[in-house]
C-alpha positions as CSV (number, residue, x, y, z in Angstrom):
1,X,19.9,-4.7,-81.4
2,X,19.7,-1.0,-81.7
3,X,22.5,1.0,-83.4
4,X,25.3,1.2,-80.8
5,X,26.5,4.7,-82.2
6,X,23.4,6.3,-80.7
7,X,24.4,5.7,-77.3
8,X,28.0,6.3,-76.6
9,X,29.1,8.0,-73.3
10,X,32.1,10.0,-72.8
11,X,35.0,9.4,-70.3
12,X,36.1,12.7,-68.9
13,X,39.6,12.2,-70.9
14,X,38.0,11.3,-74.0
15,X,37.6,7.8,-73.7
16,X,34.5,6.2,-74.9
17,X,32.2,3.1,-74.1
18,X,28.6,1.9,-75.9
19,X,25.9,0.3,-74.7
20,X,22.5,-1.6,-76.0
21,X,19.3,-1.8,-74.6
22,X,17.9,-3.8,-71.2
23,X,14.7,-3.7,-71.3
24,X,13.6,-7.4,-71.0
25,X,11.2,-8.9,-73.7
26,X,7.7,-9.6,-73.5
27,X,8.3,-13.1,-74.4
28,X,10.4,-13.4,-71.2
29,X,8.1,-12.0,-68.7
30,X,5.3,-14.3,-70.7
31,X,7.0,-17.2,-70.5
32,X,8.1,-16.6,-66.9
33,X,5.0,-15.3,-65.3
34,X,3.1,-17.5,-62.6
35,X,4.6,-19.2,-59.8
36,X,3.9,-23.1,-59.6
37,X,0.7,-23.6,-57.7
38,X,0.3,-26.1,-54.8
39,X,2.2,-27.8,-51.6
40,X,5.6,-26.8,-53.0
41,X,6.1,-30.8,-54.2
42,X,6.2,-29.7,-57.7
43,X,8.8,-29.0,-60.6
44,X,10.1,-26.1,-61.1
45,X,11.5,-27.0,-64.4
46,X,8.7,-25.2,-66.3
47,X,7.6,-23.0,-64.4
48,X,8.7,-19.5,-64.0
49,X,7.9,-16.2,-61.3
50,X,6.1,-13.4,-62.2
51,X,7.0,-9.7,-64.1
52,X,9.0,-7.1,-62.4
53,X,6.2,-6.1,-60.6
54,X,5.0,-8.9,-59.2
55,X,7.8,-11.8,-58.5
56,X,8.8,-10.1,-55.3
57,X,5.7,-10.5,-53.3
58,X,4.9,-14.0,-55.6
59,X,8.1,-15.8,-54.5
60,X,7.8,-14.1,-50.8
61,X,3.8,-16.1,-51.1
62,X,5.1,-19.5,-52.5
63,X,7.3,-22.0,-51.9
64,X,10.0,-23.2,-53.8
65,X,9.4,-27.1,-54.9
66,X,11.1,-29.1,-52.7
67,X,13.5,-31.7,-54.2
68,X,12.7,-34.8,-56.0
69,X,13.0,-37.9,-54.5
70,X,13.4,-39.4,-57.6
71,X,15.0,-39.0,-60.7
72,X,15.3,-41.3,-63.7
73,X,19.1,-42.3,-64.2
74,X,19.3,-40.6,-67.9
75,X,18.5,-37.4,-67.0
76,X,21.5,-37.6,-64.1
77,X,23.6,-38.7,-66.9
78,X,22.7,-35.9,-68.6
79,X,24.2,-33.7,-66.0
80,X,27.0,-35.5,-65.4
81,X,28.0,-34.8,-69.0
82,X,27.2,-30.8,-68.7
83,X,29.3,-30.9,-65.1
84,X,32.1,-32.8,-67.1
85,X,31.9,-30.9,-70.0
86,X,32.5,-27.6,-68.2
87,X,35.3,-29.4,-66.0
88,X,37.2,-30.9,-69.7
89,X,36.9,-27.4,-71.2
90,X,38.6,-25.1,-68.4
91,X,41.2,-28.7,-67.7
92,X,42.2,-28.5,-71.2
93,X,42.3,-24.6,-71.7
94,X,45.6,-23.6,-72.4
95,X,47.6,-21.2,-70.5
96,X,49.4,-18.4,-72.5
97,X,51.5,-15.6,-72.1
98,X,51.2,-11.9,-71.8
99,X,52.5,-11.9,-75.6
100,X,49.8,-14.5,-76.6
101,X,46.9,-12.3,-75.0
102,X,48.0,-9.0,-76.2
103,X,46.9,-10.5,-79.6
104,X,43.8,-11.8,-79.5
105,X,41.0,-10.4,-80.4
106,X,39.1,-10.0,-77.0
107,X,42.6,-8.7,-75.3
108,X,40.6,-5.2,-74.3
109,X,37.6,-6.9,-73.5
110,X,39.3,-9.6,-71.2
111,X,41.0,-6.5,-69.4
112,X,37.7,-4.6,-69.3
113,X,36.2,-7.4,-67.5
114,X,39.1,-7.9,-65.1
115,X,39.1,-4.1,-64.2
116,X,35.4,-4.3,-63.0
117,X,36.2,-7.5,-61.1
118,X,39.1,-5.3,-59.6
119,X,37.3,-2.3,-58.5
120,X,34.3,-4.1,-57.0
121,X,36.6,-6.4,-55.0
122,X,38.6,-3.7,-53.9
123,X,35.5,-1.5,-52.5
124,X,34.0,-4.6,-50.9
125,X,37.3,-5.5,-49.2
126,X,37.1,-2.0,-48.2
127,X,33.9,-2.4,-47.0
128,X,34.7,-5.2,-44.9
129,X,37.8,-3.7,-43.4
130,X,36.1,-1.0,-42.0
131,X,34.7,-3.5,-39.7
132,X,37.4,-6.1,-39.6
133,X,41.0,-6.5,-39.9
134,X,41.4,-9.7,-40.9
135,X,39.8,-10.7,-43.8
136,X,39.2,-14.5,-45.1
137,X,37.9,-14.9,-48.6
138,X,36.6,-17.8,-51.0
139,X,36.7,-17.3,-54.4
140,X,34.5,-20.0,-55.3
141,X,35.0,-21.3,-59.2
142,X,38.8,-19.4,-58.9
143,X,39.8,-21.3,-62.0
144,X,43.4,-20.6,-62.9
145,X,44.2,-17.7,-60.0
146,X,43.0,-14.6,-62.7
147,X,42.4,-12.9,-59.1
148,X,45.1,-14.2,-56.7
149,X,47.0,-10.8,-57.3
150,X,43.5,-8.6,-56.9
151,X,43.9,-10.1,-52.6
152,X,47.4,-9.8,-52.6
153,X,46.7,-6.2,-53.4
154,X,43.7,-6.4,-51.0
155,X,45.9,-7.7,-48.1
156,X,43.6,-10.5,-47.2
157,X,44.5,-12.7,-44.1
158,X,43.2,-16.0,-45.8
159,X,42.3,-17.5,-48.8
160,X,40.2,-20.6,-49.7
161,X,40.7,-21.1,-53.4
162,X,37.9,-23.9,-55.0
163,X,36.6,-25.2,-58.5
164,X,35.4,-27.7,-60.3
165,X,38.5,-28.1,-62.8
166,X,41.1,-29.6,-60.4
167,X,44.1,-29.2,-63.5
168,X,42.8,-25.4,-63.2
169,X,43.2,-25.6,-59.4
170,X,46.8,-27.3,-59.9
171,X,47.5,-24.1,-61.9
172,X,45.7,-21.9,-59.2
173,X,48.0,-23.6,-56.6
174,X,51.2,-23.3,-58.9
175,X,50.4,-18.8,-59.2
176,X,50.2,-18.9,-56.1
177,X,53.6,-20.6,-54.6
178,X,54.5,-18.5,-57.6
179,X,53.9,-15.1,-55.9
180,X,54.9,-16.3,-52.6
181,X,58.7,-16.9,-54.2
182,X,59.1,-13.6,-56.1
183,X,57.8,-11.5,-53.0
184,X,60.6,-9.8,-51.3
185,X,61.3,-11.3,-47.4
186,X,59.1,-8.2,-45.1
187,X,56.0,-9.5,-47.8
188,X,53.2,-11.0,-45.7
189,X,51.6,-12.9,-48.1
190,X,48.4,-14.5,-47.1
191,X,47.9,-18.6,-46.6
192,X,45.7,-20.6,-49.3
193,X,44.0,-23.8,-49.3
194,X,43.1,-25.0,-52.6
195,X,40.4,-27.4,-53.3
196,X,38.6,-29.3,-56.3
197,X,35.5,-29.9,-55.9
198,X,31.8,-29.5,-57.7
199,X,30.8,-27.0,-55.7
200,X,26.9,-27.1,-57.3
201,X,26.8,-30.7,-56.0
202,X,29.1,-31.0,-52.4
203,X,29.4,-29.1,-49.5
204,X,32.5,-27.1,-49.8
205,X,33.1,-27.1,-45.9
206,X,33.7,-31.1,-45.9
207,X,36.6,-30.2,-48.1
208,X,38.2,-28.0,-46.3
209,X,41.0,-28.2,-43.5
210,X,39.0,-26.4,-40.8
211,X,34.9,-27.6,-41.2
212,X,34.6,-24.4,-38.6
213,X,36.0,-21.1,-41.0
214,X,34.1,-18.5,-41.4
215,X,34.4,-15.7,-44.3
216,X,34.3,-12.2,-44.7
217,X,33.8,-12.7,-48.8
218,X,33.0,-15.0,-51.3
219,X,33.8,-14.3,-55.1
220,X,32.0,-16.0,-57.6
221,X,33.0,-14.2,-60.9
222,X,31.9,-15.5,-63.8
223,X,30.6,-19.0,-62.0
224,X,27.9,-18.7,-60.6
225,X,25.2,-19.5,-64.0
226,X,26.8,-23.1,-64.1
227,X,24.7,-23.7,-61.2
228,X,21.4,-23.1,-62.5
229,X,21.2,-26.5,-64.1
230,X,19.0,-27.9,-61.4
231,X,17.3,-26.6,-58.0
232,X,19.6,-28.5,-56.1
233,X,22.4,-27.5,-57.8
234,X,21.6,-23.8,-57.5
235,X,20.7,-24.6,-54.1
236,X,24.2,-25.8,-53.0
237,X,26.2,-23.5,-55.0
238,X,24.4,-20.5,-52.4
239,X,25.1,-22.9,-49.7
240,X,28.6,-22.9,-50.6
241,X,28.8,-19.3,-51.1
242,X,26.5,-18.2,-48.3
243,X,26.5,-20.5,-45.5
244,X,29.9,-19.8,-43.8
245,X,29.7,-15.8,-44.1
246,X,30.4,-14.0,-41.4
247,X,27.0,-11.0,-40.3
248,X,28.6,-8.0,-42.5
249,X,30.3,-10.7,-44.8
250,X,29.4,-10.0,-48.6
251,X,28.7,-12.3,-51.8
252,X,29.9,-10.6,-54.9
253,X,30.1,-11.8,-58.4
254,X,29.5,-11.8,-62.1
255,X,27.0,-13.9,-64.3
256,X,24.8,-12.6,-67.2
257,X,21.6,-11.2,-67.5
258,X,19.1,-13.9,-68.3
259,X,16.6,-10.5,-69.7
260,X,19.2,-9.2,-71.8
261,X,19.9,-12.4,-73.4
262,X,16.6,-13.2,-73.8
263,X,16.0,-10.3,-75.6
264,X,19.2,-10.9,-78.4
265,X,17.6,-14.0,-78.5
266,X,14.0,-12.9,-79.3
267,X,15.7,-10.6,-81.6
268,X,17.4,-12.9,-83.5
269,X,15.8,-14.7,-86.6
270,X,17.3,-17.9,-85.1
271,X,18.0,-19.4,-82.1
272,X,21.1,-18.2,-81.6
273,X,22.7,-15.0,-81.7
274,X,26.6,-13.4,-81.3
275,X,28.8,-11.6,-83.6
276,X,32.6,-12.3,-84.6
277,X,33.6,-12.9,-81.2
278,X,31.1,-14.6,-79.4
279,X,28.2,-16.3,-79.8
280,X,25.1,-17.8,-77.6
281,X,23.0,-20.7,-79.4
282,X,20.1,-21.3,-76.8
283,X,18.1,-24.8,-77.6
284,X,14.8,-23.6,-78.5
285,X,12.9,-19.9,-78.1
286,X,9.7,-19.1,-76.2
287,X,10.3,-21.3,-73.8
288,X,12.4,-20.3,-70.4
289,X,12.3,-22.6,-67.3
290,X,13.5,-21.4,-64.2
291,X,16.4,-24.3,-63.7
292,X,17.7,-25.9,-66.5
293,X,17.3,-23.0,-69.5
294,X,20.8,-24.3,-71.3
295,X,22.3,-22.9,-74.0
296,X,26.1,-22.9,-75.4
297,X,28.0,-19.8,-75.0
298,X,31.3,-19.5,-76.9
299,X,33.5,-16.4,-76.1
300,X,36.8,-16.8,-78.9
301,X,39.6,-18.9,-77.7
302,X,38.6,-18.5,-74.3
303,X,34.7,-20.5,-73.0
304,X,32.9,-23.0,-75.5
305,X,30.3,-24.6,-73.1
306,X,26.9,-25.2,-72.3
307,X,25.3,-22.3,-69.5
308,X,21.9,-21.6,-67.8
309,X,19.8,-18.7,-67.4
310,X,20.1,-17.1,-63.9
311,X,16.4,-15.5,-63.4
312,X,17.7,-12.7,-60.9
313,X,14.2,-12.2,-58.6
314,X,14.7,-16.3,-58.4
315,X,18.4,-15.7,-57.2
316,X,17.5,-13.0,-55.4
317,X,14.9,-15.1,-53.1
318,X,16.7,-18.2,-53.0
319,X,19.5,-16.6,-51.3
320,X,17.3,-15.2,-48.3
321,X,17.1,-18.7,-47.5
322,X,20.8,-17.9,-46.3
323,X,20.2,-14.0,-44.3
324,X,21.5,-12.5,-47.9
325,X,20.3,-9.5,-48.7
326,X,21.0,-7.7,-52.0
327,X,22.6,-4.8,-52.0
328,X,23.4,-4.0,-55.8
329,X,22.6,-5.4,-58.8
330,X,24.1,-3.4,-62.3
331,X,24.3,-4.0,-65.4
332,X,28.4,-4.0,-66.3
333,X,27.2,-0.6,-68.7
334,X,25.6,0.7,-64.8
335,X,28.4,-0.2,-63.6
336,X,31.2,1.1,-65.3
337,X,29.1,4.8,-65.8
338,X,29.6,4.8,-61.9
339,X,33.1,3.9,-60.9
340,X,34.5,6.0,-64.0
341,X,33.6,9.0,-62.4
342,X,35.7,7.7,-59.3
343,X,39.7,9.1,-60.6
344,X,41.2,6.0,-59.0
345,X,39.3,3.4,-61.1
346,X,40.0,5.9,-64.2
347,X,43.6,5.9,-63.5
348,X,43.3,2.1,-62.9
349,X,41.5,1.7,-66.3
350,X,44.8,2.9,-68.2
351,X,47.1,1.0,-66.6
352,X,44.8,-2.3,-67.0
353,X,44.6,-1.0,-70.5
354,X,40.9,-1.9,-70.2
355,X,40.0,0.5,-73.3
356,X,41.5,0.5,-76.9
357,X,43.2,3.6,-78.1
358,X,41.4,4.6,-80.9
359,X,42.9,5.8,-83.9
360,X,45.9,3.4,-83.5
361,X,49.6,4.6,-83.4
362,X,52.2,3.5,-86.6
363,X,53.7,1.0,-84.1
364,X,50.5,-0.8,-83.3
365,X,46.9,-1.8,-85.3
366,X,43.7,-2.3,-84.0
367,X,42.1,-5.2,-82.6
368,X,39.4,-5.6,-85.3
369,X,40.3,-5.2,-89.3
370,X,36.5,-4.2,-89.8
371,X,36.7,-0.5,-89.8
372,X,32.6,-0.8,-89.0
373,X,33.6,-2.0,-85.7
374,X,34.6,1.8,-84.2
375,X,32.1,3.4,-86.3
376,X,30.8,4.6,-83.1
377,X,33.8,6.2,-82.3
378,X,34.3,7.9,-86.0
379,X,31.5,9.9,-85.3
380,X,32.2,10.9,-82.0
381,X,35.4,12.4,-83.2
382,X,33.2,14.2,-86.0
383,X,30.8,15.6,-83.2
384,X,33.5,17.1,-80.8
385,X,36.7,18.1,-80.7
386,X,38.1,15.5,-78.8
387,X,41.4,14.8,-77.5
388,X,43.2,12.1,-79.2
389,X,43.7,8.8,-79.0
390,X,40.2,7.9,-77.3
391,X,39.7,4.8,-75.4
392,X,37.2,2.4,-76.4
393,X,35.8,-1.1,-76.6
394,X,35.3,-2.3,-80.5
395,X,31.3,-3.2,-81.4
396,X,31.8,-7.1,-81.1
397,X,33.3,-6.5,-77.9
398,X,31.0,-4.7,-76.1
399,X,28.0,-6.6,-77.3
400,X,29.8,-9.3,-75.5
401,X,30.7,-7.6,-72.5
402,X,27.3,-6.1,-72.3
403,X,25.2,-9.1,-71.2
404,X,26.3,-9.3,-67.9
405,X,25.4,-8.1,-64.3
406,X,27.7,-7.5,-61.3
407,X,25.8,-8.4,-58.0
408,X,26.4,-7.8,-53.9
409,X,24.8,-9.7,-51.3
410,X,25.3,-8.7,-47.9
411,X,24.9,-11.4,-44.7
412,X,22.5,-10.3,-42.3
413,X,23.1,-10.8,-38.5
C-alpha cells in the first residue's frame, strides 16, 4: 500500500482525509477474465467476466448459468453454517452506549461511515420527493435500527425494516417504539413492519403484511456482500431489493470493493492483510470466482465473519434482470471529495463528529497511542499554516474505511 502521507486532501476548514490507491491488480482482471462458454447450464463458481473494457458487452453476449438442479447436501451445509454464522455474530453483538462507543478505537470511523450513509440517504429521499410525497422504504439487512433516525429525519411515510438476525430485528423493533414514545404529540412518525428473514434465500414479499407494497427505496448498507455466496443467493437478495420498486424508485447501498481488496491482498506477503483495527484473511490468492470468493473480515469489536467478493460489472448486469440501471458507483474516498464541498454535509460532518480533531485538547487524547498513525497530518501542519485543530481519520482507520463503494440503482419504467 502506498504511503498515505502523499495523498491527503484538504477540507476547506482545515480538516483532512487520506486515501490509497484503486487501481485493480492484474491478478484480478487475470483471474477474472472470460465468461463461461456454452448454453448458460454451467457453474459460475470459477469462472469470472472480463477487464474493464470488456465485461460490459461480454455479460450483455452471455448468459448467466442457470441454477443447479442439484446440489450435494455438504456443500448446503456448508452454507447453512456461513448464513448462521453471520446470524450468531450480529444476535450476540452487544449493544452499548454512547459512553461505550466514544471509546473505542473505530469511534471516528464508525461516525465517518454513518455520515456517508446519511448524506446519500438524504439526497436520494430528496430525489424521490421531488416526484412523490409519500415515500415507503426497505432497508433490507436494518440490523439493530443504526438508520431508523436518518427516515425519521427523512420524513418517510413507511417503513419495512428486514434482516437475517431476528434478536437484531427485536432490537430494531424495540428503537423504534422507542422513538415513537419520546416524540412529542404533533410528531407524525412513520408506521414499521419488522421482519426476520434470510433475505439471500426467501422472498421478502411472502413476509410481509401487504404481498402488494411497492417502494420508493431500498437501503442495503453494509449487506449486500453476504449475498454473493451463491448465484441464487445473489439472485434473491436483488429480487428482494429490486423487485417491488416503484419506476423512479432507487437501490442505494454500501459493500466493498472486490478490486481494492484484491489488490491489499496481492500486496500482501500472505493471504491476509489489515492493520490494528481490521483485518481481511481471504482463503487462498490467485484465485477469484464470481460467487463464493469468501474470506473473514474482522472490523474490532464490531464484524468477525466470513464475506464474499462483490465483482461490480457482475452486480451491475445481474441487476438489469430487474429494470435497474446504475446511476453511481464511488469509491467512499470519491465520495466524500464530492459532498464535502456541499456546506450542509460539512456542517453535518462536525456535528456527527465524523473526523478526529487533530492535535488533541488537555481534556481529551487521541484515538490511537501510535503517534505514526497521524503522521500524515504532522506534515500537513509543517506544509501550511493551517488552522488548528484539523479534522482527520487516524491511518488504520482509513485503510479500513477505504475499501468500500457507495452505489445507486435507479428503477426504470
Amino acid at each position: 500500500m502506498e504511503n498515505l502521507a502523499q495523498n491527503k486532501e484538504c477540507l476547506q476548514d482545515g480538516g483532512i482525509i487520506n486515501s490509497v490507491a484503486e487501481k485493480p491488480t492484474e491478478a484480478f482482471e487475470n483471474a477474472t477474465r472470460n465468461i463461461p462458454e456454452g448454453e448458460g447450464n454451467g457453474s459460475a463458481s470459477c469462472s469470472g467476466v472480463g477487464d474493464a473494457e470488456r465485461d460490459e458487452n461480454a455479460l450483455q453476449n452471455k448468459e448467466l448459468p442457470n441454477k443447479r438442479k442439484h446440489e450435494p447436501e455438504d456443500n448446503q451445509a456448508v452454507k447453512r453454517l456461513v448464513s448462521e454464522k453471520v446470524a450468531i455474530h450480529y444476535n450476540t453483538l452487544q449493544e452499548c452506549g454512547l459512553a461505550a462507543r466514544s471509546q473505542s478505537r473505530i469511534f471516528y470511523l464508525r461516525n465517518f461511515n454513518n455520515w456517508l450513509k446519511s448524506v446519500l440517504i438524504g439526497e436520494i429521499l430528496e430525489k424521490v420527493k421531488q416526484n412523490r410525497r409519500d415515500v415507503a422504504v426497505l432497508d433490507l439487512g436494518c440490523g439493530k435500527g443504526g438508520d431508523l433516525l436518518k427516515w425519521r429525519k427523512g420524513r418517510i411515510s413507511k417503513l419495512v425494516c428486514a434482516d437475517i438476525a431476528a434478536v437484531s430485528v427485536e432490537q430494531c423493533q424495540q428503537r423504534y417504539s422507542d422513538m415513537k414514545a419520546r416524540g412529542r404529540s404533533n410528531d407524525c412518525i412513520f408506521p414499521a413492519e419488522f421482519v426476520s428473514t434470510d433475505c439471500t434465500k426467501e422472498l421478502l414479499a411472502d413476509k410481509l403484511k401487504d404481498p402488494e407494497m411497492y417502494f420508493d427505496i431500498c437501503s442495503c448498507q453494509f449487506v449486500y456482500h453476504y449475498s454473493f455466496e451463491t448465484q441464487e443467493q445473489a439472485d434473491m437478495m436483488l429480487r428482494n431489493a429490486c423487485e417491488r420498486l416503484r419506476p423512479g424508485g432507487y437501490f442505494i447501498g454500501t459493500t466493498p470493493n472486490a478490486f481494492e481488496l484484491v489488490k491489499r491482498l496481492e500486496a500482501s506477503e500472505t493471504n491476509s492483510f489489515g492493520n490494528e483495527v481490521y483485518r481481511v484473511t481471504f482463503q487462498k490468492k490467485g484465485e477469484y470466482p464470481l460467487f463464493g470468493c469468501q474470506y473473514d473480515f474482522n472490523l474490532e469489536g464490531v464484524v468477525n465473519v466470513p464475506e464474499f467478493l462483490v465483482y461490480f460489472p457482475l452486480f451491475e448486469e445481474m441487476a438489469k434482470k430487474y429494470n435497474m440501471k446504475l446511476v453511481f458507483k464511488k469509491t467512499f474516498r470519491e465520495f466524500f471529495e464530492e459532498k464535502i464541498q456541499i456546506e450542509e454535509h460539512k456542517m453535518l460532518m462536525r456535528r456527527m463528529q465524523a473526523l478526529e480533531p487533530y492535535p488533541a485538547d488537555d481534556r481529551s487524547k487521541l484515538v490511537a497511542d501510535n503517534l505514526e498513525e497521524y503522521e500524515h497530518v504532522q506534515q500537513y501542519i509543517k506544509g501550511c499554516q493551517a488552522k488548528l485543530p484539523l479534522g482527520t481519520l487516524s491511518k488504520s482507520e482509513w485503510d479500513a474505511t477505504s475499501i468500500y463503494l457507495v452505489f445507486a440503482f435507479e428503477k426504470m419504467s
